[in-house]
C-alpha positions in Angstrom: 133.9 14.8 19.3 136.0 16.0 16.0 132.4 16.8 14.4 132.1 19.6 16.7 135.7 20.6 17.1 135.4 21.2 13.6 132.0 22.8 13.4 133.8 25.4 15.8 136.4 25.8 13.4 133.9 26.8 10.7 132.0 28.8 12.3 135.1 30.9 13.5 137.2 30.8 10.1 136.1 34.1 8.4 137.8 36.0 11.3 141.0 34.6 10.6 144.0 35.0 8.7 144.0 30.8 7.7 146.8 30.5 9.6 147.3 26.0 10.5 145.2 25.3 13.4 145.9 21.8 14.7 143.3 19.4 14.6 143.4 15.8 17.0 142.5 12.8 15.7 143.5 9.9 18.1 146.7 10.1 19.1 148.0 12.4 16.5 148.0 16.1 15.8 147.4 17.4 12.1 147.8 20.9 10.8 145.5 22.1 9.0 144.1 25.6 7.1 141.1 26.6 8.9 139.2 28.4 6.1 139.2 25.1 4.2 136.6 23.4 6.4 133.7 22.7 4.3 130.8 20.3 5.5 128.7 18.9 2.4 125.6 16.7 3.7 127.2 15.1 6.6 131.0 14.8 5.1 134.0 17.6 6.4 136.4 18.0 4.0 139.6 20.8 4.7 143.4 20.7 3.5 146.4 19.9 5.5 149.6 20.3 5.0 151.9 17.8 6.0 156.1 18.8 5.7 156.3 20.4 2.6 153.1 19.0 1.0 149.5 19.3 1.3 146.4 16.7 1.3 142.9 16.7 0.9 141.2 15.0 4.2 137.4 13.8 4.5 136.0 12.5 7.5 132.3 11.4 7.5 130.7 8.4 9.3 130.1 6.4 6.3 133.0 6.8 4.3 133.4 8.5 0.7 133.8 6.8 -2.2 133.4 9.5 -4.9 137.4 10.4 -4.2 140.9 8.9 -4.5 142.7 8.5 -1.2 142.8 5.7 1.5 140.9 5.3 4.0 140.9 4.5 7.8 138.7 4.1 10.6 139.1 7.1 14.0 137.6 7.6 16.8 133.6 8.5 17.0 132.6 5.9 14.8 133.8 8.0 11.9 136.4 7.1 8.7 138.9 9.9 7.6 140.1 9.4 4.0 143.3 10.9 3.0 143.3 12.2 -0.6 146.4 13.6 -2.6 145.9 17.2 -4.7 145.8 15.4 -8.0 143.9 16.7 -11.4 141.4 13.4 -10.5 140.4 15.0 -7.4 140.1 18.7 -8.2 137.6 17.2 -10.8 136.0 16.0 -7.7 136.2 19.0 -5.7 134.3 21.1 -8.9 131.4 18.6 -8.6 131.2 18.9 -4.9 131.6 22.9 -4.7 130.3 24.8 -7.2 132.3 27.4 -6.1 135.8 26.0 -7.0 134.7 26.5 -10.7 135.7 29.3 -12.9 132.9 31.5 -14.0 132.1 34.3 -16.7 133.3 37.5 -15.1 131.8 40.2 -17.4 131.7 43.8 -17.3 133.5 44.5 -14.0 137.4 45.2 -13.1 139.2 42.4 -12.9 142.5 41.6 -11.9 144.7 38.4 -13.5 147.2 36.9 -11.2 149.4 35.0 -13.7 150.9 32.1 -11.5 154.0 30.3 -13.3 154.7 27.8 -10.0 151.2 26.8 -9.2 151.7 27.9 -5.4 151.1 31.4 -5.4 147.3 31.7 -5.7 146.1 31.4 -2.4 148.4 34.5 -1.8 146.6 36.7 -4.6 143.2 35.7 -2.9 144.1 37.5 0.1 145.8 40.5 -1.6 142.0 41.3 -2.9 141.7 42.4 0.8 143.0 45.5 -0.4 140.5 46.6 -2.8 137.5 44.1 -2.8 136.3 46.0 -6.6 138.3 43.7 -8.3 137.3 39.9 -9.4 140.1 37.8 -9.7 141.5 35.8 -12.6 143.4 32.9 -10.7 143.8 30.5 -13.4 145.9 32.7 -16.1 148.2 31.2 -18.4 149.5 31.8 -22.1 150.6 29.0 -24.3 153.7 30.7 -24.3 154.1 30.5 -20.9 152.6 26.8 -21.0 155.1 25.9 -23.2 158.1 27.7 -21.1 157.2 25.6 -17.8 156.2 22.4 -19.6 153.0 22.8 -17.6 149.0 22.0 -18.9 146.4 23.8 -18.7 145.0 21.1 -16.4 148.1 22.0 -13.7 147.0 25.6 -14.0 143.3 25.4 -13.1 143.8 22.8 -10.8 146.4 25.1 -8.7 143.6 27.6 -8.3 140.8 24.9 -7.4 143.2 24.2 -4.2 143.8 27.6 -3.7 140.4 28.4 -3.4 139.9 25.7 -1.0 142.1 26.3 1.0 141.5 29.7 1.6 137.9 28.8 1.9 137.0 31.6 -0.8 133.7 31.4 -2.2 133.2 34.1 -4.2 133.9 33.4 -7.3 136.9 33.5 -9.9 137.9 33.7 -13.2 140.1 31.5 -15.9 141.9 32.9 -18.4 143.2 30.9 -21.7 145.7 33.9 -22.6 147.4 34.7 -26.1 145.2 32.2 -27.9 146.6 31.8 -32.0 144.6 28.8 -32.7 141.5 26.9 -32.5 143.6 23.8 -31.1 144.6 26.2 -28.5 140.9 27.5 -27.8 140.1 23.3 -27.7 142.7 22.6 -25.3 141.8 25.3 -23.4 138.3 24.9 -23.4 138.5 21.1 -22.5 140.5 22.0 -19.1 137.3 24.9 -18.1 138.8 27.9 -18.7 136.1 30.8 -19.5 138.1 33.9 -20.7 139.6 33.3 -24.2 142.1 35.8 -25.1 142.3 36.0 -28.7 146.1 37.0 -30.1 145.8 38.1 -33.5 149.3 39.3 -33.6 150.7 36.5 -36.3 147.9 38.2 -38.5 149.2 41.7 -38.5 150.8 43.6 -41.1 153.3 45.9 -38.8 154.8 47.2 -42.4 151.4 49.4 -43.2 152.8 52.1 -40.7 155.2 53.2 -43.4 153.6 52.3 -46.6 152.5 54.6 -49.0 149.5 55.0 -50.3 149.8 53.1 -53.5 151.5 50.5 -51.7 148.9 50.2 -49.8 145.8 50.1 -52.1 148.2 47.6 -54.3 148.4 45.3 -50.9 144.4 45.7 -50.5 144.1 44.6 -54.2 146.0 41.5 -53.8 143.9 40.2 -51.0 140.4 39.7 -51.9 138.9 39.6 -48.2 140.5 43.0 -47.7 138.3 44.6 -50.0 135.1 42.6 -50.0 134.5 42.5 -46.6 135.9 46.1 -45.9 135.0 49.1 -47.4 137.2 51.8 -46.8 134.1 54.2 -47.9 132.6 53.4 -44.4 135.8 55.4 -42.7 137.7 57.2 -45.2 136.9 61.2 -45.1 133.8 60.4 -42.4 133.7 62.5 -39.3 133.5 59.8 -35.8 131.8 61.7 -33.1 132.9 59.2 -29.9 131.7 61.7 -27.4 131.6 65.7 -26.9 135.1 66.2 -27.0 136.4 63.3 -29.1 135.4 63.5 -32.7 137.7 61.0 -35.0 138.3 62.0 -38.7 139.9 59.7 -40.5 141.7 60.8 -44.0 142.1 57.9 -46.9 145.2 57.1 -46.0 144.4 56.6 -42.2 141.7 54.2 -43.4 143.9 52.2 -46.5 146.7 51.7 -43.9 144.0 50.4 -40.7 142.8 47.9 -43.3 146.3 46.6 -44.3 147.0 46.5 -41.0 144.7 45.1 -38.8 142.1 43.5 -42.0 143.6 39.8 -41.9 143.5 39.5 -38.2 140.2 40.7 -37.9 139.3 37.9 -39.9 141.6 35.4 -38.1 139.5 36.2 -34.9 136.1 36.4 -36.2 137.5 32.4 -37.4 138.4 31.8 -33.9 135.2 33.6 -32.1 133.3 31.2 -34.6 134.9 28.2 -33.3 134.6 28.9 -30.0 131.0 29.4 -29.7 130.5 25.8 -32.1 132.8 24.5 -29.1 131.2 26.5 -26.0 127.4 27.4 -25.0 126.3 30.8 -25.1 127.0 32.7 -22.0 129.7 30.9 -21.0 132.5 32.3 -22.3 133.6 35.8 -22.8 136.7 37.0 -25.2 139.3 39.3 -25.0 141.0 40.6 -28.4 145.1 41.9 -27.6 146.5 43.8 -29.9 149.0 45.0 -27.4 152.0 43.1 -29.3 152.4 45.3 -32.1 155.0 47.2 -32.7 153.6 50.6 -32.8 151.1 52.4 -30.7 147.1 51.4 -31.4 145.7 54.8 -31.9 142.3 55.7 -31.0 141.2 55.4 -34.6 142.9 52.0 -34.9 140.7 50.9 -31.9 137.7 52.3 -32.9 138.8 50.7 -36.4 139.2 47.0 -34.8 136.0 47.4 -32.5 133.6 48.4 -35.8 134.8 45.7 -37.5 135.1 43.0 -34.8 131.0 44.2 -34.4 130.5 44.3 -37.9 131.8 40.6 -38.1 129.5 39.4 -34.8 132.5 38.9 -32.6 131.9 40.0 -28.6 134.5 41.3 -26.7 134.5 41.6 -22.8 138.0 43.4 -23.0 140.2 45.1 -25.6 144.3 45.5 -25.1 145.6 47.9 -27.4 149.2 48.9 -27.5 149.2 52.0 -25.2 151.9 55.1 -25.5 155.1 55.0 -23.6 156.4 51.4 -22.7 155.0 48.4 -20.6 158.0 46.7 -20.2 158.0 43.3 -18.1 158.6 43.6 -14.7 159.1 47.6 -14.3 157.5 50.1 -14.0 155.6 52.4 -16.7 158.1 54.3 -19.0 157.0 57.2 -20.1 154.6 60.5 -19.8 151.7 59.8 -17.7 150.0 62.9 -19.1 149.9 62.2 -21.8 149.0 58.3 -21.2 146.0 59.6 -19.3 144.8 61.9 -22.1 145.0 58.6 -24.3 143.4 56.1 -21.9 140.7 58.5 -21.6 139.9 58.2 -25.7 140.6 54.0 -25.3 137.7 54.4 -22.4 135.4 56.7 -24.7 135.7 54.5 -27.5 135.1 51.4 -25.8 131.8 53.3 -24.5 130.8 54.1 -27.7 130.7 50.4 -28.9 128.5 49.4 -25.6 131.3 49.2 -23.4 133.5 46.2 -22.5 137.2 46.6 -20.3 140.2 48.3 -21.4 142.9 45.4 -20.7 146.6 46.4 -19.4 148.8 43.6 -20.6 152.6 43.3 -19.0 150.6 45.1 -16.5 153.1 43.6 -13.6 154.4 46.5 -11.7 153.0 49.6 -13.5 152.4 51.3 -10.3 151.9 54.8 -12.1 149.5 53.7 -13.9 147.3 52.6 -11.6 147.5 55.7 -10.3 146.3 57.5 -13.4 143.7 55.0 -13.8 142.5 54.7 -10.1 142.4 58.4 -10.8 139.4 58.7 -13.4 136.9 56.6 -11.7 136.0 55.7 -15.4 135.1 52.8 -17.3 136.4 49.0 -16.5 140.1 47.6 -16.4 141.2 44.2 -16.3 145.0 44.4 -15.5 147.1 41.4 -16.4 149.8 40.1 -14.2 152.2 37.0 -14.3 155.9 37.7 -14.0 155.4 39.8 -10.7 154.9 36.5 -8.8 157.7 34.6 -10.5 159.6 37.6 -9.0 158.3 37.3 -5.5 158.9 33.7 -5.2 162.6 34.7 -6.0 162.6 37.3 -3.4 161.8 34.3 -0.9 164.6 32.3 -2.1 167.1 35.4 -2.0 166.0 35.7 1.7 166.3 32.3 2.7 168.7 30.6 0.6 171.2 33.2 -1.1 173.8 31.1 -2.5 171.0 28.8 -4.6 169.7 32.3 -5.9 173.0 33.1 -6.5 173.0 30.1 -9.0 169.8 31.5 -10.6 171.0 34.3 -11.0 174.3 33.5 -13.0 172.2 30.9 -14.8 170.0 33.8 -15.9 172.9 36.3 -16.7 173.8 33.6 -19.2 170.5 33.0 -21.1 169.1 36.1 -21.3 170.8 37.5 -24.7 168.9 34.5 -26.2 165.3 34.7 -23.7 164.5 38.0 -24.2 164.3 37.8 -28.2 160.5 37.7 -27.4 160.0 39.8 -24.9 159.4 44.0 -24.5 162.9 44.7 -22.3 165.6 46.6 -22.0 168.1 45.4 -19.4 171.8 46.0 -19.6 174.0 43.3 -18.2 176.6 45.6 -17.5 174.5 46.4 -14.6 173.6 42.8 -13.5 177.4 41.1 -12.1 177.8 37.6 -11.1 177.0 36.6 -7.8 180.3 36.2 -6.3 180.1 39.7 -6.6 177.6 40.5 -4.4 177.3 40.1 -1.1 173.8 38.2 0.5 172.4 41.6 1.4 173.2 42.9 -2.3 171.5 39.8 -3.6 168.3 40.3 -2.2 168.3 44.1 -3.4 168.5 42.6 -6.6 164.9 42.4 -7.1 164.1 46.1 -6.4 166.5 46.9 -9.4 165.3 47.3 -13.3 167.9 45.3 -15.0 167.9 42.4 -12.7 164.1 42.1 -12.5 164.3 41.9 -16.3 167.1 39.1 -16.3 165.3 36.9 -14.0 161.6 37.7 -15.8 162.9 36.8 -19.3 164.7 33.8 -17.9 161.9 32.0 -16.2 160.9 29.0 -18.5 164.5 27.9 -18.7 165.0 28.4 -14.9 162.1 26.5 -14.3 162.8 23.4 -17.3 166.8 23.1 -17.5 168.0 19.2 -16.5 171.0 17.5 -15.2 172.3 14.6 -17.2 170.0 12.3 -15.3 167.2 14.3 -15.6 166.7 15.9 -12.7 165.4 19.6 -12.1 168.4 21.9 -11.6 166.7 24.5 -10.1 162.7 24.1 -9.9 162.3 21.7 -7.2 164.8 23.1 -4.8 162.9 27.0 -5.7 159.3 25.3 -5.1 160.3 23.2 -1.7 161.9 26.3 -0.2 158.6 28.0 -0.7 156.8 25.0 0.3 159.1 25.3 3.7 158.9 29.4 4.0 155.2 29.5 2.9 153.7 32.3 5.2 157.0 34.5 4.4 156.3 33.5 0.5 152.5 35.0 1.0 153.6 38.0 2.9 155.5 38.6 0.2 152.8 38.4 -2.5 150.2 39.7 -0.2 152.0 42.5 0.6 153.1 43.2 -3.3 149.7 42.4 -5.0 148.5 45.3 -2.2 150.6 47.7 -4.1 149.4 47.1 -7.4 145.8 47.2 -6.0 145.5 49.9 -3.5 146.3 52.9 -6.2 143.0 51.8 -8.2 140.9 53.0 -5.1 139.6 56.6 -5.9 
């Protein structure tokens, strides 16, 4: 009977690797991932994948109507209803298992898997094999990033609802509305059940106090009422901090005058937004990370103990804080710069964050900043949340180089030509000069591409055109010829990430 051939399957999936197990109905054989057998009441649901795309299957003896899909009659008495992976159904799914909906996280390391393709979460699921201390954030996307794909928040979460199901993973994840700058983006992102708000107040920020002077200043703070009603510069100016034995922070006048210019307005702007949020979401089920990390010079620790006093001051609850660290976190490299001395900074940005109660230090454009996971995985102190996207964009490439060299090729010229203009908005330093054509390289050459600097910063940069540009009828030039080759080299596509994600995990482990 299929009932028990698939009540074997369950009860043997958590020793597998969710490798396609065939399953016979009738006459017919269908592949299907074995950790996505679920049995709710008396109905089996799992995933198949059929070619190059995937379906949602029920089988009960009484049919289901809660879903969309068609139904047949099979063998035993029972109906099997075929369902496609549409937002309709994932909706579904959520209602059926609880556990394919994003929760709080809270104070514990987390880990955000940024997925631009919507294929590439059930591959970070199994990279937490590596070091089972961090709670992933599957559903991570910025409205910048929104915008560059023409995807909705709604494709985001709903890729990591199938990714959970499929890889049968019950344990819980997060969602992560990143670089919020307005309370339409909060609703929008809200609306599709996202529960970490990331709070970007970096419109709001006046980068030109680092080289005012002190009249300038004070003439600045008298200009803006809110600056100097709501802050008093008495509170820091001349005042000795003591954050713990060996950390005492003394601010002079000037230190305080140019922290209010600086930072005052966007404190404001996201005690506005923290407001709205909790008039749009119930208490305790949301949690908010501020980033400052887009600045254009380094958050020092009295900046952050600055912006943490007044954020508490104001009511606003953090679960994470992103300042702009020392050295450089440019996309898609590794970490630039003295790890001494970053560690004897990350240790003040963890003392700090103690000090106020704790909450997690967040790494953003933490894609590939190998040594400093080392130097944190190091400490065995305080909570990180590290946040990844453009790493997986970069994998999927690295499937496409190995499997289809002369459409990477394409990619690559494409992106030669558009990065100038892409990267405006982005923390890189690639030189073309060190990034030819493609007729240049040979296929070997190509696929060492993505284990060089330059070229990983071409491609990163470049992704949202990649992934948008159109022929004159309209037609995807390159993104559905990159997402069905991953759809046809799948397991080599989740090696790839499994094996990647390990290395960006495995140096945390003390």
């Amino acid at each position: 009977m299929i009932n028990n051939v698939l009540e074997k399957l369950i009860s043997e999936k958590e020793h597998l690797s969710n490798k396609l197990v065939e399953l016979k109905i009738g006459d017919d054989l269908l592949p299907i991932y074995q950790n996505s057998i679920f049995k709710n009441d008396e109905d089996y649901f799992f995933i198949s994948k059929e070619g190059t795309e995937k379906f949602l299957y029920i089988i009960s003896d009484k049919g289901n109507n809660l879903f969309v899909g068609d139904s047949k009659s099979i063998e035993d008495n029972l109906i099997i209803k075929k369902c496609e992976l549409i937002h309709e159904n994932a909706e579904f799914v959520k209602r059926v298992f609880p556990f394919t909906n994003a929760v709080v996280v809270g104070l514990q390391n987390s880990f955000g898997y940024g997925d631009r393709l919507g294929l590439a979460n059930p591959a970070h699921i199994r990279s937490l094999k590596f070091n089972e201390d961090f709670y992933p954030i599957l559903a991570q996307q910025s409205i910048r990033e929104l915008t560059r794909t023409e995807r909705t928040a709604d494709e985001v979460m709903d890729a990591a609802i199938w990714a959970v199901m499929q890889e049968g993973y019950t344990k819980g994840f997060g969602a992560d509305a990143d670089h919020l700058k307005t309370t339409k983006d909060i609703d929008m992102m809200a609306k599709a059940g996202y529960k970490m708000f990331t709070f970007d107040p970096g419109d709001h920020v006046v980068n030109e106090a680092d080289t005012m002077s002190q009249s300038e200043l004070e003439e600045y703070i008298a200009k803006h009422d809110y600056l100097h009603e709501e802050i008093n510069v008495a509170d820091y100016a001349e005042k000795d901090f003591t954050i713990e034995n060996d950390l005492t922070l003394s601010p002079n006048k000037i230190d305080t005058l140019r922290a209010i210019v600086k930072y005052g307005a966007s404190i404001k702007h996201i005690r506005m937004m923290f407001d709205h949020l909790k008039q749009t979401i119930p208490p305790g089920e949301f949690e908010v990370e501020v980033s400052v990390d887009e600045t254009e010079s380094v958050t020092s620790p009295f900046e952050h103990f600055f912006i943490a006093n007044e954020l508490k001051k104001n009511g606003v609850e953090i679960v994470s804080l992103a300042p702009r660290f020392i050295g450089d976190f440019e996309k898609g490299i590794d970490y630039k710069g003295d790890l001494d001395v970053f560690k004897r900074e990350y240790l003040k940005h963890i003392a700090i964050a103690n000090h106020f109660g704790n909450y997690k230090i967040s790494l953003h454009s933490g894609s590939d900043k190998f040594g400093v996971y080392r130097v944190i995985g190091s400490l065995n102190k305080g909570f990180t949340h590290v946040k990844t996207a453009g790493t997986s964009y970069l994998e999927a490439l690295r499937v496409v180089a190995e499997t289809e060299p002369k459409l990477f090729g394409e990619i690559l010229d494409f992106a030669r030509n558009n990065y100038e203009e892409q990267k405006k908005t982005y923390h890189v330093s690639a030189d073309l000069n060190n990034v030819r054509s493609s007729d240049s390289y040979s296929n070997e050459e190509l696929k060492d591409l993505l284990n060089q600097n330059d070229a990983r910063q071409v491609f990163h940069v470049t992704f949202g055109l990649v992934l948008t540009v159109k022929d004159e009828n309209g037609n995807y030039i390159y993104k559905d010829k990159i997402l069905n080759c991953l759809n046809e080299n799948e397991e080599l596509h989740y090696k790839f990430l499994t094996e990647h994600f390990g290395k960006h995990l495995k140096p945390f482990i003390n």
